[in-house]
C-alpha positions as a LaTeX table, in Angstrom:
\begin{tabular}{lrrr}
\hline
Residue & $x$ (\AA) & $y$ (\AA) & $z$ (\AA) \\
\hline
Unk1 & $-59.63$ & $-25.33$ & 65.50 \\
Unk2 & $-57.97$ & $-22.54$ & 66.75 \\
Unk3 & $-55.91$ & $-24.41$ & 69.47 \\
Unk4 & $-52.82$ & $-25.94$ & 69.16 \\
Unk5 & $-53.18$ & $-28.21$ & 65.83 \\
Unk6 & $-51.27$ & $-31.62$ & 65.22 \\
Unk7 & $-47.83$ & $-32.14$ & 66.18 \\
Unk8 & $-44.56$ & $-32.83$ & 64.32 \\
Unk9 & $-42.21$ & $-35.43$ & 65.75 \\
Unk10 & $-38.76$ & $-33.90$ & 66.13 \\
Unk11 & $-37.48$ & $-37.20$ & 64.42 \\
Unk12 & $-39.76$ & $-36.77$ & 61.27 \\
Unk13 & $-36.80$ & $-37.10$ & 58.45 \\
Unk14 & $-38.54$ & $-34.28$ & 56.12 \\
Unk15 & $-38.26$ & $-31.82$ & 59.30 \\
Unk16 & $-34.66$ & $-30.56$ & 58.84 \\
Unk17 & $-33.63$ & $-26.84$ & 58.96 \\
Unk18 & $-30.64$ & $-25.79$ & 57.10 \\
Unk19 & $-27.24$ & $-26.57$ & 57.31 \\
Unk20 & $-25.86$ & $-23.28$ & 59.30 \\
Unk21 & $-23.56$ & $-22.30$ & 61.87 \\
Unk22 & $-24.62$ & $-23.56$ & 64.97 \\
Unk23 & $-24.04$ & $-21.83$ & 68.19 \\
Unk24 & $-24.07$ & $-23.66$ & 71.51 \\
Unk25 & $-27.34$ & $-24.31$ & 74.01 \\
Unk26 & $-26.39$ & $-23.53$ & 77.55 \\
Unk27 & $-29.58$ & $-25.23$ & 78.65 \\
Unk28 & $-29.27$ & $-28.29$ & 80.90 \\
Unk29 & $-30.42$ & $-31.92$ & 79.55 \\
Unk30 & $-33.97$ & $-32.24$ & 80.99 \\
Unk31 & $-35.14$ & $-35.61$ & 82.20 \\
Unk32 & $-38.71$ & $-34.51$ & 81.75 \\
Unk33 & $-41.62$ & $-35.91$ & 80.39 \\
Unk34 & $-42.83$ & $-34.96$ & 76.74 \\
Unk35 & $-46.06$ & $-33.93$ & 78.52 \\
Unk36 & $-44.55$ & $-32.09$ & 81.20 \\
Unk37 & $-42.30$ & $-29.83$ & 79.20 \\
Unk38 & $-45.06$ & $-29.31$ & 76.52 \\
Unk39 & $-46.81$ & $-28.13$ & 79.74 \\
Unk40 & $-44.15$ & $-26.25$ & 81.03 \\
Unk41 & $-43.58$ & $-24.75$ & 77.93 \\
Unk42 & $-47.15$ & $-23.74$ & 77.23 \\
Unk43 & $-47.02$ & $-22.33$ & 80.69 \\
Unk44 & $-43.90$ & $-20.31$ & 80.20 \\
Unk45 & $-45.16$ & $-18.22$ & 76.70 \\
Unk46 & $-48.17$ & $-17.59$ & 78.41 \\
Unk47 & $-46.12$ & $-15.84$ & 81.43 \\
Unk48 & $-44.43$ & $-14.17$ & 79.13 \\
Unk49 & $-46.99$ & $-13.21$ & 76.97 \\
Unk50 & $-48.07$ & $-11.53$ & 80.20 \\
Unk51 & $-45.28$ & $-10.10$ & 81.33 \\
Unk52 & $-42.66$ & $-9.54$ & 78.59 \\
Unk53 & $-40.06$ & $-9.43$ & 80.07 \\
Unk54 & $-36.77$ & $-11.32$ & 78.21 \\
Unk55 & $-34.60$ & $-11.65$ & 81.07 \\
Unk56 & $-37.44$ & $-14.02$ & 82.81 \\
Unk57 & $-38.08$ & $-16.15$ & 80.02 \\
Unk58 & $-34.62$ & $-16.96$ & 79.54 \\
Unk59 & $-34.48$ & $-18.04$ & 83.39 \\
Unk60 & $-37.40$ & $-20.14$ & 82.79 \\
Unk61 & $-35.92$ & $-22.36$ & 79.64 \\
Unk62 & $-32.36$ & $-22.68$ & 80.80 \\
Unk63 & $-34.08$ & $-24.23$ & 84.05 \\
Unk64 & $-36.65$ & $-26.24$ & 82.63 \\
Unk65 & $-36.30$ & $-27.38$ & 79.18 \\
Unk66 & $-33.91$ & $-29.61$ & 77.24 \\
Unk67 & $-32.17$ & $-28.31$ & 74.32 \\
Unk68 & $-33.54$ & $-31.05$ & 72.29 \\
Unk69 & $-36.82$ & $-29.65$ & 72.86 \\
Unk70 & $-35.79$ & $-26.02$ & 71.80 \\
Unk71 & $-37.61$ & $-26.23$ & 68.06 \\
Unk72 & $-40.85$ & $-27.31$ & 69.74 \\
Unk73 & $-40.84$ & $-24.52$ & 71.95 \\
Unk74 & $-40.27$ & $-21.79$ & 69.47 \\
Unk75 & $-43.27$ & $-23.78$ & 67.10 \\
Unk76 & $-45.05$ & $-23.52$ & 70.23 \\
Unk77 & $-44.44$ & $-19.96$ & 71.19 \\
Unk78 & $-45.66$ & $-19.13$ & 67.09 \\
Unk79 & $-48.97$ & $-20.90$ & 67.28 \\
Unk80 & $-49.40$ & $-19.37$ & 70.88 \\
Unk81 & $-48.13$ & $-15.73$ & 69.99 \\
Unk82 & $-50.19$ & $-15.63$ & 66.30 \\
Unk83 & $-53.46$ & $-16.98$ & 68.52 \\
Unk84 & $-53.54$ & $-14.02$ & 70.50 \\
Unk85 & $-55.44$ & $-10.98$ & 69.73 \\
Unk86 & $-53.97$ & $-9.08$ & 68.89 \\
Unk87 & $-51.17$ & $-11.31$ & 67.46 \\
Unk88 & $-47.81$ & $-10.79$ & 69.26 \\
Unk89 & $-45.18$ & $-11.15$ & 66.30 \\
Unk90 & $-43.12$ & $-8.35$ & 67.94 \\
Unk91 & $-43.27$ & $-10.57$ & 71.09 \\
Unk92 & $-42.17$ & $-13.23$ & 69.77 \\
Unk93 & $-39.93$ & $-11.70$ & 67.21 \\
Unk94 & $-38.09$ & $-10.17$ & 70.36 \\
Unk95 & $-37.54$ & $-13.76$ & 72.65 \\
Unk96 & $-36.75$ & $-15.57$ & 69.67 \\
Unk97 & $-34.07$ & $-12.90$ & 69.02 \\
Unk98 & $-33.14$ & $-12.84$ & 72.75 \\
Unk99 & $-32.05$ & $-15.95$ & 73.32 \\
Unk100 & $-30.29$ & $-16.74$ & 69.94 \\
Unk101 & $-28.15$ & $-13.95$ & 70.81 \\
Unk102 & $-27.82$ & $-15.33$ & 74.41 \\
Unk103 & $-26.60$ & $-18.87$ & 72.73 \\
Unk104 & $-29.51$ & $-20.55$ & 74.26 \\
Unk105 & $-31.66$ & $-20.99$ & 70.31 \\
Unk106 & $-29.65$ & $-22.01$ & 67.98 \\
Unk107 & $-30.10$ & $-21.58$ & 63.99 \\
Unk108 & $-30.84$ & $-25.29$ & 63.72 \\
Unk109 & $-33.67$ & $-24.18$ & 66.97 \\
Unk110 & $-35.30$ & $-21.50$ & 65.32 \\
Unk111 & $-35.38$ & $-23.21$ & 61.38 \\
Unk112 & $-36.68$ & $-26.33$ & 62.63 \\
Unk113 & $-39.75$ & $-24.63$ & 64.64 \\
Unk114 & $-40.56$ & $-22.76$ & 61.80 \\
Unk115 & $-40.23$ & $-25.45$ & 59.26 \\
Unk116 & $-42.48$ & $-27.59$ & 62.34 \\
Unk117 & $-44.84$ & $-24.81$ & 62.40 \\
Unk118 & $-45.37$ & $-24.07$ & 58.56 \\
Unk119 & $-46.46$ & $-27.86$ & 58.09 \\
Unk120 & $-49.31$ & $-26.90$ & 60.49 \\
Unk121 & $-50.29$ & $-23.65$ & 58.79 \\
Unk122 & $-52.77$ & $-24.79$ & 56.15 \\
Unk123 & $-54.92$ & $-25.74$ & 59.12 \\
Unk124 & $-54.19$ & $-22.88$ & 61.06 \\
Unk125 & $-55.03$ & $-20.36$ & 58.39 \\
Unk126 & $-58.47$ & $-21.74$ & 58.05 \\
Unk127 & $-59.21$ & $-20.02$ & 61.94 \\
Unk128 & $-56.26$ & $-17.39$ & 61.66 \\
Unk129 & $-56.42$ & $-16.25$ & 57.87 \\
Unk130 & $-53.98$ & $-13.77$ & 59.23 \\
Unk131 & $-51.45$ & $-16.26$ & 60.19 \\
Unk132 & $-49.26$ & $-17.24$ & 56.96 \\
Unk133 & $-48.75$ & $-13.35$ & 57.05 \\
Unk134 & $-47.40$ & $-12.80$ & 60.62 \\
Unk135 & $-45.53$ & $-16.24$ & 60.28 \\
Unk136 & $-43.68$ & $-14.33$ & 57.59 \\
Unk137 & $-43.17$ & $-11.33$ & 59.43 \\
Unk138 & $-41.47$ & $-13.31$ & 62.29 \\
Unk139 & $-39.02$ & $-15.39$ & 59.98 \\
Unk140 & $-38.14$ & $-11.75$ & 57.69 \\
Unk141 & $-37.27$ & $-10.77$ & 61.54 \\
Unk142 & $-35.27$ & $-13.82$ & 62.58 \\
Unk143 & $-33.49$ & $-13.35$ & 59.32 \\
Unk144 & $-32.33$ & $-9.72$ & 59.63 \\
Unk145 & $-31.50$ & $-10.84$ & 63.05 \\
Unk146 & $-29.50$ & $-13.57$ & 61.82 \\
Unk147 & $-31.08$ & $-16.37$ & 63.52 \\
Unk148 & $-32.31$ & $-17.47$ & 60.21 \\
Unk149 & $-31.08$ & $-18.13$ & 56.60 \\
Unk150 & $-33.76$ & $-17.06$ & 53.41 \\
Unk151 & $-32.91$ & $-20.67$ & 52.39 \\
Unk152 & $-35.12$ & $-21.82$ & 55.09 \\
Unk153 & $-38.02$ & $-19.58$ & 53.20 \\
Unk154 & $-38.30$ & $-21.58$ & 50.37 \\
Unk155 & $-38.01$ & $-25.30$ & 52.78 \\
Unk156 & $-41.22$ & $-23.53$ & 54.83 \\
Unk157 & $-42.97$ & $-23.48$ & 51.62 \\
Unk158 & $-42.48$ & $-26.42$ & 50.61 \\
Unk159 & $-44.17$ & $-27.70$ & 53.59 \\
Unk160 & $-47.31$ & $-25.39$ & 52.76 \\
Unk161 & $-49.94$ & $-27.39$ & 50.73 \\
Unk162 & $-51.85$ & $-24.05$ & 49.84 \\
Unk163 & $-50.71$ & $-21.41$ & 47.13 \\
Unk164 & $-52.89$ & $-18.96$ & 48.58 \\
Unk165 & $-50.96$ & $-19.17$ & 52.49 \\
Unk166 & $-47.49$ & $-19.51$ & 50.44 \\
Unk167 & $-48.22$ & $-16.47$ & 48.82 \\
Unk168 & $-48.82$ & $-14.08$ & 52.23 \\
Unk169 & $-45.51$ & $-15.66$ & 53.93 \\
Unk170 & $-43.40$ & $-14.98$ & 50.80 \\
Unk171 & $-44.45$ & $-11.61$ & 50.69 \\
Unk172 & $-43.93$ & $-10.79$ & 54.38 \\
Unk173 & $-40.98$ & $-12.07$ & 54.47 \\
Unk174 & $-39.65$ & $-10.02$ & 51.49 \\
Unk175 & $-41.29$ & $-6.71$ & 52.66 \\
Unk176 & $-39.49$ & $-7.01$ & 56.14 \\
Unk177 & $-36.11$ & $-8.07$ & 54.29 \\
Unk178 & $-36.28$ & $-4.96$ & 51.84 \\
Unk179 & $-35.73$ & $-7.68$ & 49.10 \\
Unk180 & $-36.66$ & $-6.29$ & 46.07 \\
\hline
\end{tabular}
C-alpha cells in the first residue's frame, strides 16, 4: 500500500482550503486529459526529485499543467516526496515555496493539496508510520513561508480519522512554527 492511495475529486464539497488571499496562476489552461496530467505530473516530481533544481520544475508546470489541477499536484508531489527514502520534506518544502512565491501556487493550491492529502493519511501511515510527522513538517514550512494559514491545521485534522496520526502532525507543525 505504499503507492499512491485513493484519490480526492477536486469537486468533493468537504475539500475546501481556507478563505485567504489568493495570488494569481500564470499557468496556461491545459486541455489535457485527467490521465495525462496525473502522468505528467507524476513524471515531473520524479525529475525533480532527481534533479532539484526549482527553476526546471517551474518550466515544466507553467507548460504542462492547468491551474485547476495545481492542488492535485502538490497532494501528489507529498505522497511522492514522503515515499522516498529518505523522505524529501526539504524538497518539497522548497518547490512548494518556489512557486507560491513565483505566483504560480496559490494559498487556495497549497491548502487544498494538503487538506486532499491528509484525507489519505490514515492509510498512508499504516506503510509510512513516519508520514503524519513529515506531513506536518511541510505545512509548519508552508506556513512560515506564508503559503499557508494555521487555520488550515486544524481543517487537515479534521480530515484524519486517527488520534494517534493527528497527534504527530500537530506536533510538527508546532515545533517548526516555534508555537508554544
Amino acid at each position: 500500500m505504499a503507492g499512491r492511495v485513493g484519490t480526492t475529486s477536486e469537486s468533493d464539497p468537504a475539500v475546501t482550503a481556507p478563505p485567504q488571499s489568493e495570488k494569481f496562476s500564470t499557468s496556461p489552461t491545459s486541455s489535457m486529459k485527467p490521465e495525462e496530467l496525473k502522468r505528467k505530473t507524476l513524471s515531473l516530481l520524479e525529475e525533480y526529485f532527481d534533479i532539484r533544481l526549482v527553476d526546471e520544475a517551474l518550466q515544466c508546470v507553467e507548460e504542462i499543467i492547468s491551474p485547476a489541477y495545481h492542488s492535485e499536484i502538490v497532494k501528489e508531489a507529498i505522497n511522492l516526496g514522503l515515499e522516498k527514502n529518505p523522505p524529501l520534506v526539504e524538497s518539497v518544502s522548497k518547490l512548494f515555496e518556489y512557486l507560491f512565491a513565483k505566483n504560480v501556487f496559490t494559498s487556495r493550491d497549497l491548502g487544498t493539496g494538503c487538506l486532499l492529502y491528509g484525507s489519505m493519511i490514515d492509510d498512508i501511515a499504516i506503510d509510512l508510520p513516519k508520514a503524519p510527522n513529515n506531513f506536518g513538517e511541510m505545512m509548519g514550512k508552508l506556513i512560515l513561508a506564508g503559503g499557508i494559514d494555521f487555520s488550515l491545521v486544524k481543517e487537515v485534522l479534521k480530515k484524519v480519522e486517527d488520534e494517534m496520526y493527528r497527534k504527530p502532525i500537530f506536533e510538527a507543525v508546532v515545533r517548526v512554527c516555534g508555537v508554544n
